[in-house]
NUBA-744577 format. One line per field, with one value per residue (C-alpha): residue number from 1; chain; y, x, z; residue in three letters. Coordinates in pm, whole numbers, plus 50000, padded with zeros to 5 digits. Layout:
pos = NUM ...
unit = A ...
north = Y ...
east = X ...
up = Z ...
code = ALA ...
//
This chain:
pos = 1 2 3 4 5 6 7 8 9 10 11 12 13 14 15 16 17 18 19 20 21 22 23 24 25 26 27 28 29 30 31 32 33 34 35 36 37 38 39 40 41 42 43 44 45 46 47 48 49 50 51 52 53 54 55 56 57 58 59 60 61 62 63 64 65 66 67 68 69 70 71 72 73 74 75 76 77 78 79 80 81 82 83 84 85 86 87 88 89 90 91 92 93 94 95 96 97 98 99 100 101 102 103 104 105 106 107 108 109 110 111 112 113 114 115 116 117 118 119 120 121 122 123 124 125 126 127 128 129 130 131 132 133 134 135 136 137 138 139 140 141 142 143 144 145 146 147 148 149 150 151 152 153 154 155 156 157 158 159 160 161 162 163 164 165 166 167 168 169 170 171 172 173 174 175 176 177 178 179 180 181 182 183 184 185 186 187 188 189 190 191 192 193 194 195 196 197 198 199 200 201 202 203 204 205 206 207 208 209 210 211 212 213 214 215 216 217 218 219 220 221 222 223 224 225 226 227 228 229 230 231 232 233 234 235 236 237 238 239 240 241 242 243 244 245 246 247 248 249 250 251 252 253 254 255 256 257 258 259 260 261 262 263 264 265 266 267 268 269 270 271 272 273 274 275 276 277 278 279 280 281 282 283 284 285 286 287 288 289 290 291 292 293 294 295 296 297 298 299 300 301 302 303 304 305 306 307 308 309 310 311 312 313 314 315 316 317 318 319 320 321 322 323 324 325 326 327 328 329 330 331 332 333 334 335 336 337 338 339 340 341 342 343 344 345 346 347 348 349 350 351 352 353 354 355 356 357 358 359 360 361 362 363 364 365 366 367 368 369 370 371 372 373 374 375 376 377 378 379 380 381 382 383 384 385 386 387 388 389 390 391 392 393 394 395 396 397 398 399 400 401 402 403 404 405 406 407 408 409 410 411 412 413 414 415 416 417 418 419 420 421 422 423 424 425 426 427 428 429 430 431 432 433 434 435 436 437 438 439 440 441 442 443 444 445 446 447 448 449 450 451 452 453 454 455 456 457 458 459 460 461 462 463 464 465 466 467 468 469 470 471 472 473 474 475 476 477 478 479 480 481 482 483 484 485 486 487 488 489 490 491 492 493 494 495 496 497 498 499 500 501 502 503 504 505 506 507 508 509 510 511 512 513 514 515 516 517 518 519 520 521 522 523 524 525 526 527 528 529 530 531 532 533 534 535 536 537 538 539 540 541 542 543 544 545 546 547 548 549 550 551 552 553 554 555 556 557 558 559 560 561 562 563 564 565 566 567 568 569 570 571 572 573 574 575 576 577 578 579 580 581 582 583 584 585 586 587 588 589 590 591 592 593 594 595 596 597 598 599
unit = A A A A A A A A A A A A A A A A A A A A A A A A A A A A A A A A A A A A A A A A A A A A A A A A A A A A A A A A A A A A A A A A A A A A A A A A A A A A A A A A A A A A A A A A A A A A A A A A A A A A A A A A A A A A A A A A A A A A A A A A A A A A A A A A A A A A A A A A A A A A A A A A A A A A A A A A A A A A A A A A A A A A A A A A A A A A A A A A A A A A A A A A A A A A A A A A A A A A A A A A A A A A A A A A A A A A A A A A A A A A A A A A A A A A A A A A A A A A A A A A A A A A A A A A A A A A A A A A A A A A A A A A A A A A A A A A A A A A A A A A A A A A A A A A A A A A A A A A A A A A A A A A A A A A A A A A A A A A A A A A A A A A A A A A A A A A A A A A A A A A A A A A A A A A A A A A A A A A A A A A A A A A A A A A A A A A A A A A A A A A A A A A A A A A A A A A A A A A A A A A A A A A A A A A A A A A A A A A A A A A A A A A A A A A A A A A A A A A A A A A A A A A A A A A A A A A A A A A A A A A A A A A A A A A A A A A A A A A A A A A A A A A A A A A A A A A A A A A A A A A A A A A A A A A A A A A A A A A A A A A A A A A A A A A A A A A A A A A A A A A A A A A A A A A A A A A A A A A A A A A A A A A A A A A A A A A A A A A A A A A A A A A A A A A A A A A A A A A A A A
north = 82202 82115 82225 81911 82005 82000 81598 81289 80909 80708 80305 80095 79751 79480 79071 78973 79045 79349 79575 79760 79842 79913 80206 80372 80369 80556 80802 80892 80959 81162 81350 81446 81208 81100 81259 81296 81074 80887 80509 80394 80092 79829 79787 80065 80026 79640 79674 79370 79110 78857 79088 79126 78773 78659 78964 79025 79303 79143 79418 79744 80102 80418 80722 81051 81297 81696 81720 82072 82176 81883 81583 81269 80971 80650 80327 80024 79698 79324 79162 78784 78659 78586 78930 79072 79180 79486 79560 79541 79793 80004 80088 80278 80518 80623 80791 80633 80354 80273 79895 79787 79524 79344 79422 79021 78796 79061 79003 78769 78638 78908 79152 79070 79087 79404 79571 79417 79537 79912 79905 79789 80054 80319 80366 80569 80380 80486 80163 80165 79860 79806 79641 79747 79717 79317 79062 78945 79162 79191 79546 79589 79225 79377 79654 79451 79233 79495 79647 79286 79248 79616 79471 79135 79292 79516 79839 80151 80383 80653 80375 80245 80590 80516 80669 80445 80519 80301 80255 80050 80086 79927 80187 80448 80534 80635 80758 80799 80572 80240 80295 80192 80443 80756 80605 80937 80908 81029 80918 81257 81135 80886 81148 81426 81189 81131 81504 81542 81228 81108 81312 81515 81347 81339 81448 81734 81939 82144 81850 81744 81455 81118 80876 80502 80270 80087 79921 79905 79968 79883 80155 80013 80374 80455 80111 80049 80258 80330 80390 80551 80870 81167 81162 81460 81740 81810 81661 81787 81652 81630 81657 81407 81148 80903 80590 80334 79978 79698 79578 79972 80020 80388 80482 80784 80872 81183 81158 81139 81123 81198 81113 81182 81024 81200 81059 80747 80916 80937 81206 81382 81631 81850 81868 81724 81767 81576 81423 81321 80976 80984 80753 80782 80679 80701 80388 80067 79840 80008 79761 79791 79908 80091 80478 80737 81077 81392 81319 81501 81374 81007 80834 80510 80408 80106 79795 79678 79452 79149 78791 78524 78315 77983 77737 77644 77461 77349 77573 77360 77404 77184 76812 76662 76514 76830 77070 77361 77267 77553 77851 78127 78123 77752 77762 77804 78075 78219 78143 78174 78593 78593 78465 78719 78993 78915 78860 79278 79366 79142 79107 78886 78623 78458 78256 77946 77831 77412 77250 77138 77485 77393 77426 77680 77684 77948 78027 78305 78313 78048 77871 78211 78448 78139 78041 78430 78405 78100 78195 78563 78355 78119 78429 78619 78262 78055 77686 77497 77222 77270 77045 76974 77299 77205 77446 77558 77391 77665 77567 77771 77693 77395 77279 77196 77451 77446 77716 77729 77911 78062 77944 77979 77795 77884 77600 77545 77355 77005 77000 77070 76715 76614 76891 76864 76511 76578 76879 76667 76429 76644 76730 77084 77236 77372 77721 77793 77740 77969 77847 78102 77825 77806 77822 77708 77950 77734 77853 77650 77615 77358 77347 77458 77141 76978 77268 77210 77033 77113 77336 77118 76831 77146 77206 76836 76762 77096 77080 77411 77572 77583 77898 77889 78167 78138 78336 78293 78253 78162 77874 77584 77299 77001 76735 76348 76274 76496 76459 76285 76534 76508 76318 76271 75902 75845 75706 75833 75685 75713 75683 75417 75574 75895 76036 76165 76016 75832 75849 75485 75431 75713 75537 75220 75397 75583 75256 75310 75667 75995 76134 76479 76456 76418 76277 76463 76574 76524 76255 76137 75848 75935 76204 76201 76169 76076 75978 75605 75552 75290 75447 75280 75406 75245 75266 75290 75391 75678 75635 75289 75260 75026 74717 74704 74444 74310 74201 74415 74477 74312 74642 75024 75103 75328 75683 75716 75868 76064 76204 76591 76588 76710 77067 77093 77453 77578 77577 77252 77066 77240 77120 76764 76604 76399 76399 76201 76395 76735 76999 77076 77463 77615 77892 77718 77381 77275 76926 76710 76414 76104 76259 75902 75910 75521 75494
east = 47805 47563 47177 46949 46798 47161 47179 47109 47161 47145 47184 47292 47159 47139 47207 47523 47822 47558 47816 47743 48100 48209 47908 48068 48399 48264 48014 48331 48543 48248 48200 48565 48713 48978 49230 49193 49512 49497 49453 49170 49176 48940 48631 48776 48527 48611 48905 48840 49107 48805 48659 48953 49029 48670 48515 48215 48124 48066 48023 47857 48018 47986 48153 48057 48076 48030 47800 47695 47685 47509 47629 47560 47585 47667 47647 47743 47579 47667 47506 47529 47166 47378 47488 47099 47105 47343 47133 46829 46989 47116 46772 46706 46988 46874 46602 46651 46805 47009 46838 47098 47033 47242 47105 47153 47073 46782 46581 46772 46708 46828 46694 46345 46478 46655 46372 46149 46312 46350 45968 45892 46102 45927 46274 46250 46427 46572 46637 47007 47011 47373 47609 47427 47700 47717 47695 47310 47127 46776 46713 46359 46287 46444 46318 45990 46092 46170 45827 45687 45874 45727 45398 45455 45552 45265 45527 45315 45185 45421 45715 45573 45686 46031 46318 46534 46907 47084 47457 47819 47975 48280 48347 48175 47886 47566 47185 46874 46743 46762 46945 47319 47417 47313 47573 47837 48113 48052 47787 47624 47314 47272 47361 47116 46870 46963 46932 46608 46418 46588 46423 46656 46665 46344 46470 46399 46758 46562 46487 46713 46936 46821 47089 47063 47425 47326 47675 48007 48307 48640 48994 49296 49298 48957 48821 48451 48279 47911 47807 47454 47221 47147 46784 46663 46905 47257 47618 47938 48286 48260 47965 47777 47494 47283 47283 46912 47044 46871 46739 46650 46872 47036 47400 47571 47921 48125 48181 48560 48555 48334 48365 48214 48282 48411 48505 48728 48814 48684 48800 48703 48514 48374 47997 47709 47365 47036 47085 47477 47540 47924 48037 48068 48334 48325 48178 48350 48050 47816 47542 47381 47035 47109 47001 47214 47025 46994 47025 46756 46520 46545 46358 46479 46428 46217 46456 46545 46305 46549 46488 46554 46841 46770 47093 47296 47619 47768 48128 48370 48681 48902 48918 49150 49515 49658 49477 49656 49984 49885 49632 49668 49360 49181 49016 48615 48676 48836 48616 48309 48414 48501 48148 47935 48151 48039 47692 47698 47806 47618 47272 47163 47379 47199 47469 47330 47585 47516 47496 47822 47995 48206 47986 47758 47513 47537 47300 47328 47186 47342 47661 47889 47747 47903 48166 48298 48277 48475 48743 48815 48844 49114 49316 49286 49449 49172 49129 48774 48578 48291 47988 47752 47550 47171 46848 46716 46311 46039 45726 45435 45068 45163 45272 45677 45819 46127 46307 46257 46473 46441 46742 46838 47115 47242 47452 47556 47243 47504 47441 46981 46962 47224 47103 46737 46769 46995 46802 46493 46616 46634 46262 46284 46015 46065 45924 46071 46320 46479 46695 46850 47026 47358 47269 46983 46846 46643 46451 46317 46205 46366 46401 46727 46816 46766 47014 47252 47636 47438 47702 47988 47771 47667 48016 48102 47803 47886 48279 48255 48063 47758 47618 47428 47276 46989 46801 46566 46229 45958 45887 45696 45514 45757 45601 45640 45829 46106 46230 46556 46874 47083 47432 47715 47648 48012 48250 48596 48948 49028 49335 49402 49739 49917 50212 50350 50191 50476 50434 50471 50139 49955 50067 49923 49593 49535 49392 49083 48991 49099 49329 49340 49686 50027 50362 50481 50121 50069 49783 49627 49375 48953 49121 48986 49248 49088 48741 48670 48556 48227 48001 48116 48419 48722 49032 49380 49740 49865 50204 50268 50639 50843 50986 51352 51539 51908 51847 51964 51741 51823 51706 51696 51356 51128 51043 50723 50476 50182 49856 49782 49546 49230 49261 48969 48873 48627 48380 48450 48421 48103 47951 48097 48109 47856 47665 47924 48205 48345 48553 48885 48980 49281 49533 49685 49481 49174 49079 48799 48779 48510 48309 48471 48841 48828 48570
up = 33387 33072 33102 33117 32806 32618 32749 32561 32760 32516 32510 32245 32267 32001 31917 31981 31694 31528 31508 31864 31979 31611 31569 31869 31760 31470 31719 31906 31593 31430 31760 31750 31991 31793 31552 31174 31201 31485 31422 31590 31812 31706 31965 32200 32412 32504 32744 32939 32874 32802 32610 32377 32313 32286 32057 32273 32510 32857 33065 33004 32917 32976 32727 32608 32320 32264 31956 31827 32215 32321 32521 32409 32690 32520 32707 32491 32645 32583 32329 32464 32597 32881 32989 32968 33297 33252 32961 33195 33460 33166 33070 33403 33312 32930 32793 32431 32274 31917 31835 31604 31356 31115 30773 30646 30957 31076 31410 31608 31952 32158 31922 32024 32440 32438 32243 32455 32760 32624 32614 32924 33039 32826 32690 32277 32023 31704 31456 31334 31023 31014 30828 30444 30264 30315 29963 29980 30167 30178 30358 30271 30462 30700 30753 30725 31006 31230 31217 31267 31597 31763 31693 31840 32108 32177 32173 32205 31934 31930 31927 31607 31433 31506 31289 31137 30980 30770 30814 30763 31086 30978 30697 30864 30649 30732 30548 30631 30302 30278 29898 29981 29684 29949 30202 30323 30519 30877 31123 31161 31047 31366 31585 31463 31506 31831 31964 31733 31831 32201 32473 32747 33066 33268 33581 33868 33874 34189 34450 34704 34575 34446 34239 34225 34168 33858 33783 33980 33967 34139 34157 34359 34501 34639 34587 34505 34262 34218 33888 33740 33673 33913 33941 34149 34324 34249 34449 34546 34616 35039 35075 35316 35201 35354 35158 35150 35175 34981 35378 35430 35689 35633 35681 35626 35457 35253 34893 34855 34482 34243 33857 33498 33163 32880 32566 32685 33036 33387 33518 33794 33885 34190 34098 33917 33851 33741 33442 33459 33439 33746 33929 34324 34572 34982 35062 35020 35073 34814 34636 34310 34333 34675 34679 34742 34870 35090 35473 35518 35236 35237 34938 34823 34451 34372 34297 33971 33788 33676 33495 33742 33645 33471 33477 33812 33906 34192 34270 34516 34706 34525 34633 34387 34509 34308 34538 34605 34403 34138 34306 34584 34661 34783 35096 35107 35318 35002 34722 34941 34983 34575 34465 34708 34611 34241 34333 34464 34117 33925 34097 33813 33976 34283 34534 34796 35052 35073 35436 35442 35373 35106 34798 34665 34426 34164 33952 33651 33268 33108 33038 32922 33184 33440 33207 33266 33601 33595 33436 33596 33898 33762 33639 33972 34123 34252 34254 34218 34139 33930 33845 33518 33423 33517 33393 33672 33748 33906 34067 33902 34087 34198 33845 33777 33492 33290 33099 32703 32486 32089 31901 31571 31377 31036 30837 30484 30305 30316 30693 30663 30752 31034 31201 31192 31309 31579 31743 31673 31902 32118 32096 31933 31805 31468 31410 31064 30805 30587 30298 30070 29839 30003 30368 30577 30898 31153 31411 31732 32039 32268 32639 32782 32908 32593 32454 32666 32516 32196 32020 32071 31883 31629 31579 31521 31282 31062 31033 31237 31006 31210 31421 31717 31844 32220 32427 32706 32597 32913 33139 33028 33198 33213 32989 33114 32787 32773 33161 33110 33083 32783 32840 32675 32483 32459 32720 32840 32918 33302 33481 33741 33813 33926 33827 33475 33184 32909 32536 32529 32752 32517 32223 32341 32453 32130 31984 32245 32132 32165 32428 32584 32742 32599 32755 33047 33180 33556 33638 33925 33970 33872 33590 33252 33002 32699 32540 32460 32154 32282 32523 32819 33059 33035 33346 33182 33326 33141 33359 33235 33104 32875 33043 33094 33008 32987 32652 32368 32040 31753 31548 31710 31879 31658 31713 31821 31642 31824 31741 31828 32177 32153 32308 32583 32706 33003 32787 32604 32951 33066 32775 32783 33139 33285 33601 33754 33672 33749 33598 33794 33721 33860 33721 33473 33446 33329 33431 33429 33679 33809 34131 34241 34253 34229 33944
code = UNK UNK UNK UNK UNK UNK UNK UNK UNK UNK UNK UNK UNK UNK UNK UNK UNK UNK UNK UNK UNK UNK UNK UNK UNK UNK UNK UNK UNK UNK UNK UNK UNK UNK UNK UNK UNK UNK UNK UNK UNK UNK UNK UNK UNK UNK UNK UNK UNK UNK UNK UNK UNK UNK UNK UNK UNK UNK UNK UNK UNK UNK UNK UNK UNK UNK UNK UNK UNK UNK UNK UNK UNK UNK UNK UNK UNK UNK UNK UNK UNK UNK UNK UNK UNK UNK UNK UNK UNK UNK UNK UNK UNK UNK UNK UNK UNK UNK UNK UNK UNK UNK UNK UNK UNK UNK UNK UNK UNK UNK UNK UNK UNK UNK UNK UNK UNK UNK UNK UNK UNK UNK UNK UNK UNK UNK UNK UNK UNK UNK UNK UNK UNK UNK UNK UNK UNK UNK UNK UNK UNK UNK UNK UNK UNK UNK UNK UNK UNK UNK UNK UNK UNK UNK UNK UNK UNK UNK UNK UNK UNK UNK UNK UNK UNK UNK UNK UNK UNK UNK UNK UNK UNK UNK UNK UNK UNK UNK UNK UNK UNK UNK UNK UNK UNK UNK UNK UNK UNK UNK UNK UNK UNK UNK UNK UNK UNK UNK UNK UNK UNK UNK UNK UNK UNK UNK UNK UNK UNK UNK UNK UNK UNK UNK UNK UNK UNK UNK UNK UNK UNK UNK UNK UNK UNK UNK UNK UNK UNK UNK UNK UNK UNK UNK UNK UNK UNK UNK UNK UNK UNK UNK UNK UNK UNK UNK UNK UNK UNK UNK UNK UNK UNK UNK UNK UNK UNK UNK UNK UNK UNK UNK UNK UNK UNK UNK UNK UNK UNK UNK UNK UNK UNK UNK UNK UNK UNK UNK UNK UNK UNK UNK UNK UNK UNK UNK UNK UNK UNK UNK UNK UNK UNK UNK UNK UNK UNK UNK UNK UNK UNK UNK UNK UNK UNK UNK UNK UNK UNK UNK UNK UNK UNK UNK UNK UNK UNK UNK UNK UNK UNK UNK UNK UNK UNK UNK UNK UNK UNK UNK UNK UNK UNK UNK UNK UNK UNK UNK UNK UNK UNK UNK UNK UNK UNK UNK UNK UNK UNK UNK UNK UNK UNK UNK UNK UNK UNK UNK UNK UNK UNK UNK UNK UNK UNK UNK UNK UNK UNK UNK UNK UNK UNK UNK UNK UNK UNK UNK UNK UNK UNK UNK UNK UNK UNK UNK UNK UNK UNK UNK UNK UNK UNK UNK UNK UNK UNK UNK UNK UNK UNK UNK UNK UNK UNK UNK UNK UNK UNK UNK UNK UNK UNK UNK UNK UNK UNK UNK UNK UNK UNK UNK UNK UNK UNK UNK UNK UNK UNK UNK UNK UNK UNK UNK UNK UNK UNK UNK UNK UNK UNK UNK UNK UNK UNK UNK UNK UNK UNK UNK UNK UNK UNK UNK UNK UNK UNK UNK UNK UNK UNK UNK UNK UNK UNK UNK UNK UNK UNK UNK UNK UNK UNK UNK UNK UNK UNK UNK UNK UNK UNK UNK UNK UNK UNK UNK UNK UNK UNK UNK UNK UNK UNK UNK UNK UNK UNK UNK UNK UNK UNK UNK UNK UNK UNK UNK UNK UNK UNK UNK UNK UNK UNK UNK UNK UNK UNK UNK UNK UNK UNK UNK UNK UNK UNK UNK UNK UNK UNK UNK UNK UNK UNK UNK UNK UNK UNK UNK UNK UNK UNK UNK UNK UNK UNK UNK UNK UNK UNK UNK UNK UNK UNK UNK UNK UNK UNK UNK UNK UNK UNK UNK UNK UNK UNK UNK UNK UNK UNK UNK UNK UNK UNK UNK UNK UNK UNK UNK UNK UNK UNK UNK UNK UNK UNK UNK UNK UNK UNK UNK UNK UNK UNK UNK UNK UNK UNK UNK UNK
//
């Protein structure tokens, strides 16, 4: 068992695609985690299926390293503005944070949240300007930047003397000046200044036992896991706990098992002290944010300070005439116990059951924190309906407020002008432009409504060349101008049939627009199978086949000749379909259908 003093819980937060995941594959090969000739797995730390084929870190981590006979806690946190509320828990289990930046694109928008969380949560950081090595950076600006942001946000004196190290996490370099020519291989330099500047835990290791869950955890063997730091006292394996729930009612149970984190493993262990970040199992209902303690000392820990959630949809059993051809799991019964089980582990995820029991209203961070959610339920076998994404509107003295977010978008200088009139349109406010004489960085202010479909038209607009980046700003008065939600303009093909669509009937609806099925797709009547090219809705029958006849052509019939369907994803819908339209998820189909099966 370490010595409090010999600890460092450390966080490492930053914008989204900084490098985060990368920098600890490179901590853990420094701190002797891996082989001189192992090959190292690319973003170790991302084992999440998601998380592998997307490139982003959804859900928090926890890993550890011996350095110089310290321990050094890592916990790698998501990046997305969307995920912010395991950052926000994270920062109750660390005494210092790693703000990574990316040496070229600088202070982004979650930059300026996670920093601003760590100081609301009096939480050291040490500035880690990654990615030096890259073709036109400005490091100085930077660096410059940086400073700007701890002022704007009113970030106490002694944070102001931060350290900062300079590094490329993908080679594995590291210095403590900002000349890339002092680069050496290693990261030793981060992790001195870790032990030198990050202060041990600030915990008593003499009370009687105090430990909050922070983040869960799930094992097929001893099934829910509680995750987070010992505050006060020490724990054994068996020995018997009262735990504080959320409503303060008190129950008691034995630790069966009891983990800690070292390098890439949980293992377990028997004991633990103040300071160790385990993980606890013996109670299968544990909560985030519920305190675990002494029997005979009970003290519950104040509840975690988390940003309300600002977008909703509407989750369904599924209505559609292919209901239940494709899932295991369909009734509301069902789906009803999946979305409350996620709303334990994820308590920046609020649930409301609707009067008529079979639709809730679930409300996260934005589109990807319910896009996730969405589509770990379609892989574990469910089947919903799910409705158009809508900001979420708070009453603030008696006045009607609407979420705003900071966005930035970077396109080649070809695109300045498409894109400043589109987002213009959409009454953004234009805070600056940057042009560097190949690309152009914009920065706004726009209400999330306004935002949202945005980076499908982006996407359009640039070729694909464009990058959006958002994060949740504040709440603003609604102003009488800007009260309409942003549709799509465009209308869409809709079948008047069911039944398996022919490639004669596509052929003869391609004229009309674009089509997002291809011959041999099941249909049904109200599904959307294409987009019109006019912005009004137009009924076709995708089933429609050739007329027989006795007659016998005077030259052979033609092959036909397709286009390619556009390929529509989760995503793709929820920023596409209308207010009278939904989005028909199941296993191994995405669908999007009229509200009206006869429109």
């Amino acid at each position: 068992m370490q010595t409090t003093t010999k600890i460092r819980n450390v966080a490492i937060i930053a914008h989204v695609d900084h490098g985060k995941t990368t920098l600890v594959n490179r901590l853990l090969q420094c701190g002797g985690v891996f082989r001189q000739n192992e090959t190292i797995i690319d973003r170790v730390m991302d084992n999440n299926d998601l998380e592998k084929e997307r490139g982003i870190t959804i859900l928090a981590k926890t890993t550890s390293i011996n350095y110089h006979g310290y321990r050094i806690n890592i916990l790698d946190t998501p990046g997305h503005a969307d995920f912010s509320g395991e950052v926000e828990r994270i920062m109750n289990m660390v005494d210092g944070c790693l703000l990574l930046v990316d040496a070229l694109e600088g202070v982004m928008p979650q930059t300026r949240f996670v920093l601003k969380k760590a100081i609301e949560a009096n939480v050291k950081p040490i500035v880690i300007i990654n990615k030096v090595d890259r073709p036109g950076v400005n490091i100085q600006k930077t660096v410059d930047n940086i400073f700007n942001l701890f002022i704007e946000l009113n970030a106490p004196d002694n944070f102001l003397d931060y350290k900062t190290a300079y590094t490329s996490a993908l080679k594995g370099t590291s210095s403590l000046d900002s000349n890339i020519e002092t680069q050496e291989n290693g990261m030793e330099k981060v992790l001195d200044l870790i032990i030198s500047e990050i202060p041990s835990p600030n915990v008593d290791e003499n009370g009687p036992l105090k430990f909050q869950v922070t983040l869960l955890d799930y094992n097929d063997f001893v099934g829910r896991i509680g995750i987070g730091i010992i505050k006060r006292g020490k724990i054994k394996l068996n020995d018997t706990v009262a735990v504080i729930r959320l409503d303060g009612t008190i129950k008691k149970f034995r630790i069966l098992k009891l983990f800690g984190f070292f390098e890439l493993k949980r293992i377990e262990i028997t004991e633990a002290s103040a300071g160790d970040i385990i993980a606890i199992a013996g109670l299968e209902d544990i909560n985030v944010g519920e305190t675990i303690c002494d029997p005979n000392n009970l003290e519950k820990e104040p509840p975690f300070s988390i940003e309300k959630p600002t977008l909703q949809m509407t989750f369904s059993s599924n209505s559609s005439p292919f209901s239940g051809k494709d899932g295991k799991f369909v009734t509301a019964r069902m789906i009803e116990e999946r979305l409350f089980k996620e709303a334990q582990r994820d308590i920046s995820l609020e649930i409301k059951k609707s009067e008529n029991g079979e639709s809730w209203v679930v409300s996260g961070r934005g589109e990807l924190h319910l896009g996730i959610l969405i589509e770990n339920m379609r892989r574990e076998g469910y089947e919903i309906e799910i409705s158009k994404p809508i900001p979420i509107i708070r009453e603030e003295n008696g006045v009607k407020a609407e979420p705003y977010e900071d966005v930035i978008i970077n396109v080649p200088n070809e695109y300045q002008g498409a894109v400043m009139e589109s987002i213009g349109s959409r009454s953004g406010n234009l805070i600056d432009m940057i042009d560097d004489g190949k690309n152009t960085r914009f920065i706004y202010v726009i209400s999330s409504k306004n935002l949202l479909g945005y980076s499908s038209v982006l996407m359009t607009l640039t070729k694909g060349y464009g990058v959006l980046t958002h994060s949740f700003k504040e709440y603003r008065p609604i102003i009488s101008s800007n009260k309409t939600l942003n549709e799509r303009k465009i209308g869409v093909l809709v079948s008047t049939a069911s039944g398996t669509a022919t490639a004669y009937a596509i052929e003869k609806m391609e004229k009309h627009g674009v089509m997002f099925i291809e011959p041999g797709t099941q249909c049904y009547t109200g599904m959307i199978v294409g987009e019109n090219c006019y912005n009004n809705d137009l009924s076709i029958n995708p089933t429609l086949e050739k007329q027989k006849t006795n007659m016998r052509s005077a030259s052979k019939d033609t092959t036909v000749v397709l286009k390619a369907p556009r390929k529509i994803s989760l995503e793709y819908c929820l920023n596409y379909i209308n207010f009278d339209e939904l989005i028909e998820v199941t296993p191994h189909f995405i669908r999007m259908r009229k509200k009206n099966k006869n429109a």
